[in-house]
KETILUM-62238 format. One record per residue (C-alpha): residue in three letters; residue number from 1; y, x, z; chain. Coordinates in nm, 4 decimals, decimal comma, always signed. Example, Ala and Ser with C-alpha at 12.3 -4.5 7.8 and 13.67 -1.06 7.14 Angstrom:
// residues 2
<node residuo="ALA" num="1" north="-0,4500" east="+1,2300" up="+0,7800" cadena="A"/>
<node residuo="SER" num="2" north="-0,1060" east="+1,3670" up="+0,7140" cadena="A"/>
// end
This chain:
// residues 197
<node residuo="UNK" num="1" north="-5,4195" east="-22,4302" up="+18,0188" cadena="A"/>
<node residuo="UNK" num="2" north="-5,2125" east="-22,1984" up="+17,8089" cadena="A"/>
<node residuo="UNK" num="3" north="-5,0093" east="-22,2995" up="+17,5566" cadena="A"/>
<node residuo="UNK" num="4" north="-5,2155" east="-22,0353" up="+17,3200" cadena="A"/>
<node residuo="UNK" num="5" north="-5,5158" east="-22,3151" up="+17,4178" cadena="A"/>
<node residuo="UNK" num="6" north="-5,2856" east="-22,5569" up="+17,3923" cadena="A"/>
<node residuo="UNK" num="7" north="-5,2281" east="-22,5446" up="+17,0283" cadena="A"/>
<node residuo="UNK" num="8" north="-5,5691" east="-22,4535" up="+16,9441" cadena="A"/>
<node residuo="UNK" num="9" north="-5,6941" east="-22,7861" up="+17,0800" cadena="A"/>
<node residuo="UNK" num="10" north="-5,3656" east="-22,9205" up="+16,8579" cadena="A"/>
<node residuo="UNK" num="11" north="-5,4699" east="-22,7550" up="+16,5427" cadena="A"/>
<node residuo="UNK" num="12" north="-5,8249" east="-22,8646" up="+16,5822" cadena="A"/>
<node residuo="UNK" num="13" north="-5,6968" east="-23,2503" up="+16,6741" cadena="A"/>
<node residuo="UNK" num="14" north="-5,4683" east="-23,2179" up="+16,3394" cadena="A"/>
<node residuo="UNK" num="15" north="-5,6601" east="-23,1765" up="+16,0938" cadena="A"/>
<node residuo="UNK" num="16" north="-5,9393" east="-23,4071" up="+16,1769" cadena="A"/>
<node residuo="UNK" num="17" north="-5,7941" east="-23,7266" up="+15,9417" cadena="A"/>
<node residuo="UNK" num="18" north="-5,5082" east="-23,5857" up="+15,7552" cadena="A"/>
<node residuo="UNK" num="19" north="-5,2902" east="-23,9441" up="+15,6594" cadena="A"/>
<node residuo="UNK" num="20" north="-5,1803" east="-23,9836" up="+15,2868" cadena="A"/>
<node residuo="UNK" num="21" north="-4,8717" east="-24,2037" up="+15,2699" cadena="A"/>
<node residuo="UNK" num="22" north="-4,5114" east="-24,1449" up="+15,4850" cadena="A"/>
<node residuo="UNK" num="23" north="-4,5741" east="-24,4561" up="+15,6719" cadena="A"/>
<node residuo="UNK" num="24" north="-4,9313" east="-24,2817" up="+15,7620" cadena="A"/>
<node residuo="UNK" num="25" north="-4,7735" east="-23,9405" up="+15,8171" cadena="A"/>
<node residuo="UNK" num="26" north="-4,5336" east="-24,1068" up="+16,0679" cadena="A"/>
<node residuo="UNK" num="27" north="-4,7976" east="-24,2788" up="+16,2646" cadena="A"/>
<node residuo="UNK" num="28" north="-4,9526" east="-23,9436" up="+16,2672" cadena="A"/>
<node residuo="UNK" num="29" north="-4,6826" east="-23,7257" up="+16,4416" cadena="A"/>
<node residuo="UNK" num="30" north="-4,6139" east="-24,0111" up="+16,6678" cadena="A"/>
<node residuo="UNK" num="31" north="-4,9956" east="-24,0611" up="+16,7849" cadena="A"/>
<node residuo="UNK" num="32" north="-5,0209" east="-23,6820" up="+16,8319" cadena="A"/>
<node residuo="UNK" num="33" north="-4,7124" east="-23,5955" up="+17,0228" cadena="A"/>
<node residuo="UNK" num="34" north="-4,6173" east="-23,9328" up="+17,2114" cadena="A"/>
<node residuo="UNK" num="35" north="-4,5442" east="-23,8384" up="+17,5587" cadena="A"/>
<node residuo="UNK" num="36" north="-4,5675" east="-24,2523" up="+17,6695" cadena="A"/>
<node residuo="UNK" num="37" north="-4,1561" east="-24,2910" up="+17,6491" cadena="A"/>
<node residuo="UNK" num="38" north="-4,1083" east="-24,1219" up="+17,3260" cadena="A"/>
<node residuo="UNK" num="39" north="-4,1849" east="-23,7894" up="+17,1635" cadena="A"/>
<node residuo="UNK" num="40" north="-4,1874" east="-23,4724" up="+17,2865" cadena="A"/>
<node residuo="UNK" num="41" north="-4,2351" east="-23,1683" up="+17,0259" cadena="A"/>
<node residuo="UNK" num="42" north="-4,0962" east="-22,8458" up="+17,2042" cadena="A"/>
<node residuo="UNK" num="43" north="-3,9733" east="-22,5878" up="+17,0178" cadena="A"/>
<node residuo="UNK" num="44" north="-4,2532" east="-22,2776" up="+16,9640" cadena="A"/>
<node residuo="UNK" num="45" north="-4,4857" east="-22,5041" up="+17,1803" cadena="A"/>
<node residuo="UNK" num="46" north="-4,7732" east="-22,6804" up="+17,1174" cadena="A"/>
<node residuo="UNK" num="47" north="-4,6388" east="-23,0248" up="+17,0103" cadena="A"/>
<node residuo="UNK" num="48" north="-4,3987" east="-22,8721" up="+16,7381" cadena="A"/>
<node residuo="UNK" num="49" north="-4,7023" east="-22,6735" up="+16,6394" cadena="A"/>
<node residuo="UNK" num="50" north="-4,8819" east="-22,9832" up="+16,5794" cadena="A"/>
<node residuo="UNK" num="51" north="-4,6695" east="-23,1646" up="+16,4159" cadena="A"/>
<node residuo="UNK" num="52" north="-4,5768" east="-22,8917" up="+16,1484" cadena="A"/>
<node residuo="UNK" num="53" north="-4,9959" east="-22,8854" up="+16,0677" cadena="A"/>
<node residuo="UNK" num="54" north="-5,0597" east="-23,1999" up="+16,0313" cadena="A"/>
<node residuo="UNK" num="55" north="-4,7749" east="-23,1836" up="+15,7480" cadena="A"/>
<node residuo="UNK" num="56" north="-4,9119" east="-22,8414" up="+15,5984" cadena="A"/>
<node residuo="UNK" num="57" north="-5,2526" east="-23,0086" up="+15,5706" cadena="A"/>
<node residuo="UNK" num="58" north="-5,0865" east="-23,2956" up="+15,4258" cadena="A"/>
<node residuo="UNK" num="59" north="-4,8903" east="-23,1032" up="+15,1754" cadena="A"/>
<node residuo="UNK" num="60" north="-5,2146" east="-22,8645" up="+15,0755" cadena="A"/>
<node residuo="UNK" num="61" north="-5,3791" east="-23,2383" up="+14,9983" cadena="A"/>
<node residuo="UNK" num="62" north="-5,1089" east="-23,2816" up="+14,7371" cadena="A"/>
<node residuo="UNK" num="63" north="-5,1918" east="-22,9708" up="+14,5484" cadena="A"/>
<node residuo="UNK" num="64" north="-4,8882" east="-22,8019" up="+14,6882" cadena="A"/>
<node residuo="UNK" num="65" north="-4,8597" east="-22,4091" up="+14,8047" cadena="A"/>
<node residuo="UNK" num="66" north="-4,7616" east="-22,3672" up="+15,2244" cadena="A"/>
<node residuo="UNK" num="67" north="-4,7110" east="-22,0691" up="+15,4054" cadena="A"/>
<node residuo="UNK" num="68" north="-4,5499" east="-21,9496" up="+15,7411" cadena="A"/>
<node residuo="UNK" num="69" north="-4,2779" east="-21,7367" up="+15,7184" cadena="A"/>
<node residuo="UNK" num="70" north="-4,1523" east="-21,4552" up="+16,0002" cadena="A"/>
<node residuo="UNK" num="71" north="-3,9944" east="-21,6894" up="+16,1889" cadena="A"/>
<node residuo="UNK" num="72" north="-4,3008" east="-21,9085" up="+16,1498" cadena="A"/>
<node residuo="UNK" num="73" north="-4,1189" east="-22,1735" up="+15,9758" cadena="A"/>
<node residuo="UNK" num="74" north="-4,3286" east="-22,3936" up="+15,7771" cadena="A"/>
<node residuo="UNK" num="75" north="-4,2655" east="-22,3265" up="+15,3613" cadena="A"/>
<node residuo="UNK" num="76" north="-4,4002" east="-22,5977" up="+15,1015" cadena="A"/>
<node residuo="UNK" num="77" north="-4,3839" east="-22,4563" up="+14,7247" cadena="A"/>
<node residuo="UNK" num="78" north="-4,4220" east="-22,6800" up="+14,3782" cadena="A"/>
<node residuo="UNK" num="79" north="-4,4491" east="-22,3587" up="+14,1909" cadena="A"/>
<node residuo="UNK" num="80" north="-4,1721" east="-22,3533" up="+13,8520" cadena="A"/>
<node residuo="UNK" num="81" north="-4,2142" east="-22,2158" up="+13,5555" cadena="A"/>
<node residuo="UNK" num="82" north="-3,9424" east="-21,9695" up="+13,5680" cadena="A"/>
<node residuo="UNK" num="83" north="-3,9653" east="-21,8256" up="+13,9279" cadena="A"/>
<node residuo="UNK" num="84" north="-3,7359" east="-21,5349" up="+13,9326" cadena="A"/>
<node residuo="UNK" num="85" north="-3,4402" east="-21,8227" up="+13,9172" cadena="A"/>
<node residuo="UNK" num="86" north="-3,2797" east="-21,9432" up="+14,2538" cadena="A"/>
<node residuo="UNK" num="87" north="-3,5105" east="-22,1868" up="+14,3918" cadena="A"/>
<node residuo="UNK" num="88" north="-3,3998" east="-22,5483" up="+14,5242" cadena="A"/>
<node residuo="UNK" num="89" north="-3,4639" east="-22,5878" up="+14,8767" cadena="A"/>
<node residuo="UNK" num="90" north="-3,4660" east="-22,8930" up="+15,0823" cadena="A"/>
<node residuo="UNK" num="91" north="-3,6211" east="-23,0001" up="+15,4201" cadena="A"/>
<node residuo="UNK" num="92" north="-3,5564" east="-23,0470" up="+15,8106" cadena="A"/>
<node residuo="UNK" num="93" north="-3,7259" east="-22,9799" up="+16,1109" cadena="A"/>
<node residuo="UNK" num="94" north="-4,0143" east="-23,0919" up="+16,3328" cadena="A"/>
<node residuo="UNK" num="95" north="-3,9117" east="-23,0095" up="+16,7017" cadena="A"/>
<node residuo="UNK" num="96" north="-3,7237" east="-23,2763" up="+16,9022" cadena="A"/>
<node residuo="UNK" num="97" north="-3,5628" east="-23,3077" up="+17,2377" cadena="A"/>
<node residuo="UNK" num="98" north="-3,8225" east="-23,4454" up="+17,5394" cadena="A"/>
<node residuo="UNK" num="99" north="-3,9121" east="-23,7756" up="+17,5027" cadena="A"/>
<node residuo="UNK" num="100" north="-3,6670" east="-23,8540" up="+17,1392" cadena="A"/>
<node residuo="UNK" num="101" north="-3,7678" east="-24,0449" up="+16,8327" cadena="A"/>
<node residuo="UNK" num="102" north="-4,0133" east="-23,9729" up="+16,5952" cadena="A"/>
<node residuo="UNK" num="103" north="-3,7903" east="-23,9700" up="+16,2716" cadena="A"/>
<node residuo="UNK" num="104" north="-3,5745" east="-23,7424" up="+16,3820" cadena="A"/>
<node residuo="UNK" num="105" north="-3,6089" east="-23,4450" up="+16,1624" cadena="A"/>
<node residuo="UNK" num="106" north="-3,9130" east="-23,5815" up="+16,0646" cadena="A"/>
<node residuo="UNK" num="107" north="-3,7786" east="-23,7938" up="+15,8265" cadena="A"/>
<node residuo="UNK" num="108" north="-3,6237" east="-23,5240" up="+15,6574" cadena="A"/>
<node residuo="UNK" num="109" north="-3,8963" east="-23,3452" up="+15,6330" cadena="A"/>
<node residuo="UNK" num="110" north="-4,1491" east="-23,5817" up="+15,5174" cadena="A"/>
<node residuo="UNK" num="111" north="-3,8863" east="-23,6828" up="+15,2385" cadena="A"/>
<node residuo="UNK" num="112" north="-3,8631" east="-23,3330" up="+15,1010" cadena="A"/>
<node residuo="UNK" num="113" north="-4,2445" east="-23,3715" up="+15,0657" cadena="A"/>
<node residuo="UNK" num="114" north="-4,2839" east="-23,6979" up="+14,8774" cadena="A"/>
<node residuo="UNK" num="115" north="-4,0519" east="-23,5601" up="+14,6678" cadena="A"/>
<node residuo="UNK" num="116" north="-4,2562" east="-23,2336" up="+14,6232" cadena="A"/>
<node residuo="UNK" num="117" north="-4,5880" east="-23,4382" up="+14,6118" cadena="A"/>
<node residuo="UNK" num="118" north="-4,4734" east="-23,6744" up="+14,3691" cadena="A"/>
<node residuo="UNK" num="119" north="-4,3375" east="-23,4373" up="+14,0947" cadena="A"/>
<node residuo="UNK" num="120" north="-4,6981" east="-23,2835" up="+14,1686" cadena="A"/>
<node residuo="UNK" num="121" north="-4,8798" east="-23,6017" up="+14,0951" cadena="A"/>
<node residuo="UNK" num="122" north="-4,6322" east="-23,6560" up="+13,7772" cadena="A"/>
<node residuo="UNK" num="123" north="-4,7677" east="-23,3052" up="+13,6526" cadena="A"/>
<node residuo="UNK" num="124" north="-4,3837" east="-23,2142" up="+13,6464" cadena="A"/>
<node residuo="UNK" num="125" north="-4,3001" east="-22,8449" up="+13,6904" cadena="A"/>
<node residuo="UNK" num="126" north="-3,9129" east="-22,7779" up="+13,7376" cadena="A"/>
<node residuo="UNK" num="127" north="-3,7848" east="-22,4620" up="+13,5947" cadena="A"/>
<node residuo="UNK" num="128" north="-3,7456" east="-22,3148" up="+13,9247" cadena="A"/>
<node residuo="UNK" num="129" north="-3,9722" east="-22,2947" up="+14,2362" cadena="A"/>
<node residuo="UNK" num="130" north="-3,8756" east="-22,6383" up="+14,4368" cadena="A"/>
<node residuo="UNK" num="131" north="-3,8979" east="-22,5304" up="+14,7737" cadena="A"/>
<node residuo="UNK" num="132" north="-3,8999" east="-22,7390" up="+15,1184" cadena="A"/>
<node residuo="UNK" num="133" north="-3,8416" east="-22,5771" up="+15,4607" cadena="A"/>
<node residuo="UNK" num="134" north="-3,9862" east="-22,8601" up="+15,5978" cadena="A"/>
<node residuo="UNK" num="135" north="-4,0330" east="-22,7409" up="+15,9308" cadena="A"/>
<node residuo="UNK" num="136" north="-3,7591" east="-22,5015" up="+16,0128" cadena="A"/>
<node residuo="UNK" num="137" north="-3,8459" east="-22,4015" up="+16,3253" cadena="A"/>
<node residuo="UNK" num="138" north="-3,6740" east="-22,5157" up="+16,6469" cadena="A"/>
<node residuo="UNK" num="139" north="-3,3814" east="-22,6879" up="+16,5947" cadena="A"/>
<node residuo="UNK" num="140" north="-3,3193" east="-22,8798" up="+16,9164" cadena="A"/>
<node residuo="UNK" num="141" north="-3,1425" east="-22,7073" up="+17,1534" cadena="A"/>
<node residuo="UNK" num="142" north="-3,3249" east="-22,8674" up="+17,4578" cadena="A"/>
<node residuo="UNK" num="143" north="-3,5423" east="-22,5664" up="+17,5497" cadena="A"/>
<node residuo="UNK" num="144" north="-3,3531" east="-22,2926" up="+17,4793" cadena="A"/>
<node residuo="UNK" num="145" north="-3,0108" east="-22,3184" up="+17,5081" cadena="A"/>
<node residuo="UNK" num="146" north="-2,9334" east="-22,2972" up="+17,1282" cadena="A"/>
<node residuo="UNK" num="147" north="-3,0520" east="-22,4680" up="+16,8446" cadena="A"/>
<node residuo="UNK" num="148" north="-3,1235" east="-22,3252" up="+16,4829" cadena="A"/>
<node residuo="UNK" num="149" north="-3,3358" east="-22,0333" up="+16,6062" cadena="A"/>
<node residuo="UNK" num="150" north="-3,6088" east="-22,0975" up="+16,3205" cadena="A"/>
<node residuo="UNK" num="151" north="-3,3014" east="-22,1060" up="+16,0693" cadena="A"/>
<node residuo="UNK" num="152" north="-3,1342" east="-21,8398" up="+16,2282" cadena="A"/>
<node residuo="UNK" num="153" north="-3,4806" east="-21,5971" up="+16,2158" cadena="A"/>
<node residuo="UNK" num="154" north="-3,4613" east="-21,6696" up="+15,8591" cadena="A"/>
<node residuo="UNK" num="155" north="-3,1182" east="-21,5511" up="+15,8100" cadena="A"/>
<node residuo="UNK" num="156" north="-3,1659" east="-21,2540" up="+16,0242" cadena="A"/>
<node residuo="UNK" num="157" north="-2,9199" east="-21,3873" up="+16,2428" cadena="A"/>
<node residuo="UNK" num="158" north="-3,1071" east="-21,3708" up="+16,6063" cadena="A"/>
<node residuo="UNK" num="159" north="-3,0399" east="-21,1045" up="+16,8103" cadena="A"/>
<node residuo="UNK" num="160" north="-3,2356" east="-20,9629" up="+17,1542" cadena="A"/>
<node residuo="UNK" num="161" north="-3,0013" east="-21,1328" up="+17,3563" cadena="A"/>
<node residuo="UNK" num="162" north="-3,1380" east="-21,4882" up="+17,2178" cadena="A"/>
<node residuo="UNK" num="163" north="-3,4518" east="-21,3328" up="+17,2110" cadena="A"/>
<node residuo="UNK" num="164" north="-3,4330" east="-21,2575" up="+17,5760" cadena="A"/>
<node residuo="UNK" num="165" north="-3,2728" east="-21,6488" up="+17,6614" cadena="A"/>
<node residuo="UNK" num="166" north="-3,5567" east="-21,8210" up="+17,8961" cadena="A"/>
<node residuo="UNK" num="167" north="-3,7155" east="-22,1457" up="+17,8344" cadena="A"/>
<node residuo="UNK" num="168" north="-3,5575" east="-22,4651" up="+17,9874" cadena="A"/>
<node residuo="UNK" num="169" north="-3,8745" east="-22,5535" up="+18,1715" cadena="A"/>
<node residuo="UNK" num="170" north="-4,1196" east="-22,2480" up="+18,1557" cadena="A"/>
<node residuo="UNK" num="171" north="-3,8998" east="-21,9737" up="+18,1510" cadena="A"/>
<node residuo="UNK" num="172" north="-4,0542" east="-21,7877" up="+17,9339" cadena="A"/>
<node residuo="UNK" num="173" north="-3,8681" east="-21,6028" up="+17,6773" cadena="A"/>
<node residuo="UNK" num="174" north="-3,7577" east="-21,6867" up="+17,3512" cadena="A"/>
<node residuo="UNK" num="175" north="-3,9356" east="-21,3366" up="+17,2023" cadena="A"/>
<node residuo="UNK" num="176" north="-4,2827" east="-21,4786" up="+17,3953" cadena="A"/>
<node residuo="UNK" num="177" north="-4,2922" east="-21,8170" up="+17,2863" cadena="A"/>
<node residuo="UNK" num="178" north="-4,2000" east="-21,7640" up="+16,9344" cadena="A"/>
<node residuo="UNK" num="179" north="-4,4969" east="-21,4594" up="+16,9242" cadena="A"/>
<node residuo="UNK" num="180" north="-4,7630" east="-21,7669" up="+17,0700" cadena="A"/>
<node residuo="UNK" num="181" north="-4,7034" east="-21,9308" up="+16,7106" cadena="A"/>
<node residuo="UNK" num="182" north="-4,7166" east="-21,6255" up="+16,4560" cadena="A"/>
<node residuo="UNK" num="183" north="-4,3523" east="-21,5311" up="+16,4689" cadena="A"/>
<node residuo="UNK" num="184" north="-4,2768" east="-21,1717" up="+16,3580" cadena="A"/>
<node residuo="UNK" num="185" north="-4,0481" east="-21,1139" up="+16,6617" cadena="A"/>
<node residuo="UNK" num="186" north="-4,0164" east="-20,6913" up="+16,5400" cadena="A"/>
<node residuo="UNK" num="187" north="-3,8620" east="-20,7665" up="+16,1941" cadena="A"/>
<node residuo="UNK" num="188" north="-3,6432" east="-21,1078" up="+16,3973" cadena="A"/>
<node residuo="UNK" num="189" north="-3,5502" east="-20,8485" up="+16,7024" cadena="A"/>
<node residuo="UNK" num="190" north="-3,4159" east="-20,5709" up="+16,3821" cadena="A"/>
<node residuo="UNK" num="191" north="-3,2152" east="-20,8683" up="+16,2017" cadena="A"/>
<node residuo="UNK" num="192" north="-3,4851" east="-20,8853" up="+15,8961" cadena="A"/>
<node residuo="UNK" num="193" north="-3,3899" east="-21,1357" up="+15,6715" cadena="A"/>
<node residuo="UNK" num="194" north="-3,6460" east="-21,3100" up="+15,5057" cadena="A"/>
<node residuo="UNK" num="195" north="-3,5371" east="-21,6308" up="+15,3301" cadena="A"/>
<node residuo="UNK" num="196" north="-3,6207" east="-21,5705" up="+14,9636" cadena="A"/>
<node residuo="UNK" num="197" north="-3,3129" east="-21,4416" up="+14,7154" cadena="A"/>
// end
């Protein structure tokens, strides 16, 4: 199987019960990427893929606004009422190393959206956009060989040289794996910038 099919079948196992409360969102991610020791969500692979659906499904259950950006980091929005200012920004990621815990990153992550959910459910709108970059991309260096590539896409700070580095296991590049999950690798590979001013 490809991992293409791989995170099909992911997607489609994701959004079948979609859990409500953090302890429920935890149980989630740890049902759908145990690997029997511990948890394994690789970076631009299927189990990172997963994981950062079933918390955009969560967060579009809360009334909140998601979208993938070019470096197909996951973006939750509580919309302000003044959006031109700076927006607050908080978050963490979703990969992890093979077989690590299931709060790591996650916790971070699922803590920028209670918050977000919350003000939601309050009917509180801050004056700014309250963003969380909840799932910045691949963090972990475990399969590539350097970690902050999803944060680094967003600061147009990857160059073809990382985009060329080979996967620990696979060996497929960077560039190839990142383009399997929606990545923009043309604007990454030219230094685009795309993290909102």
């Amino acid at each position: 199987m490809n991992a293409l099919t791989a995170m099909r079948r992911c997607r489609r196992r994701a959004t079948r019960a979609i859990p409500g409360s953090a302890k429920e969102l935890f149980a989630a991610l740890r049902v759908a990427t145990s690997d029997g020791v511990g948890i394994t969500r690789e970076s631009f692979g299927p189990g990172e893929s997963l994981a950062l659906d079933i918390i955009e499904q969560a967060a579009r259950d809360y009334g909140l606004t998601t979208e993938r950006d070019a470096g197909a980091n996951l973006v939750v929005t509580l919309a302000g009422t003044e959006p031109d200012l700076p927006f607050v920004a908080c978050g963490s990621h979703l990969d992890s190393v093979p077989q690590g815990g299931n709060f790591d990153g996650a916790a971070g992550v699922i803590a920028g959206l209670a918050v977000l959910a919350g003000l939601k459910r309050d009917g509180f709108r801050p004056a700014a956009n309250a963003q969380n970059y909840l799932g910045c991309a691949a963090k972990e260096s475990a399969w590539f060989g350097k970690a902050y590539l999803g944060s680094g896409a967003l600061f147009g700070r990857l160059t073809p040289d990382d985009l060329a580095v080979s996967h620990a296991v696979t060996g497929r590049s960077l560039a190839d794996c990142m383009r399997d999950v929606g990545a923009d690798v043309d604007r990454i590979a030219r230094g685009e910038a795309f993290a909102p001013a």
